[in-house]
C-alpha positions in Angstrom: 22.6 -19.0 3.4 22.2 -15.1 3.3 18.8 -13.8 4.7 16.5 -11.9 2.8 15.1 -9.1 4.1 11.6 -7.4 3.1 12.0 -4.2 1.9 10.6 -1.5 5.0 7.4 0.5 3.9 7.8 4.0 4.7 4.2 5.4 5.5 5.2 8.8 4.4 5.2 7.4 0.9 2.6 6.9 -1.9 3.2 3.5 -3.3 2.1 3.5 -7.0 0.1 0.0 -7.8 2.0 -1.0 -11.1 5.6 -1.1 -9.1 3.9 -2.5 -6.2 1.0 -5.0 -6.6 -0.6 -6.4 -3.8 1.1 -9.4 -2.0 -2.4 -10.6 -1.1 -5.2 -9.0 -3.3 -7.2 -6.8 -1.8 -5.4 -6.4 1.7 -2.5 -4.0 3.0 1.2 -4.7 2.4 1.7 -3.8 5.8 -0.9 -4.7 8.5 -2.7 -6.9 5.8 -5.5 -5.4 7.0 -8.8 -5.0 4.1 -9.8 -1.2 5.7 -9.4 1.1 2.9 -9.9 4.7 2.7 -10.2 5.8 -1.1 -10.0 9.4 -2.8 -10.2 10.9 -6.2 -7.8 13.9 -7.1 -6.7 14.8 -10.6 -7.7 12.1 -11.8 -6.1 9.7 -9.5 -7.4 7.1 -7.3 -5.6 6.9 -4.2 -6.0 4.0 -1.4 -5.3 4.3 2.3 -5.3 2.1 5.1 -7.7 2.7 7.8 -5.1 0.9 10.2 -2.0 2.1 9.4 -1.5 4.8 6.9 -0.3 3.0 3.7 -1.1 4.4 0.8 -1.3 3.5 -2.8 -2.0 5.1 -6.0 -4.0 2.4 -7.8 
């Protein structure tokens, strides 16, 4: 059997929601943490982890 492996998230990176929906609602891809940050700019909302950095354009 081949293995699957997860696709890295690069923290440099602003995920945008629609591509990449939660894998647990309401908690980081990453640290699965529930610690957001959130910001308005131009009319986007943007979430960021408090514990690691990710951030997505919801």
């Amino acid at each position: 059997m081949e293995e699957i492996k997860e696709q890295e998230i690069d923290l440099d990176k602003v995920y945008d929601y629609a591509e990449f929906p939660d894998k647990v609602s309401g908690q980081c891809d990453n640290c699965n943490s529930a610690y957001f940050k959130s910001s308005v700019k131009g009319g986007i909302f943007l979430r960021e982890c408090r514990e690691c950095g990710m951030k997505k354009s919801i």
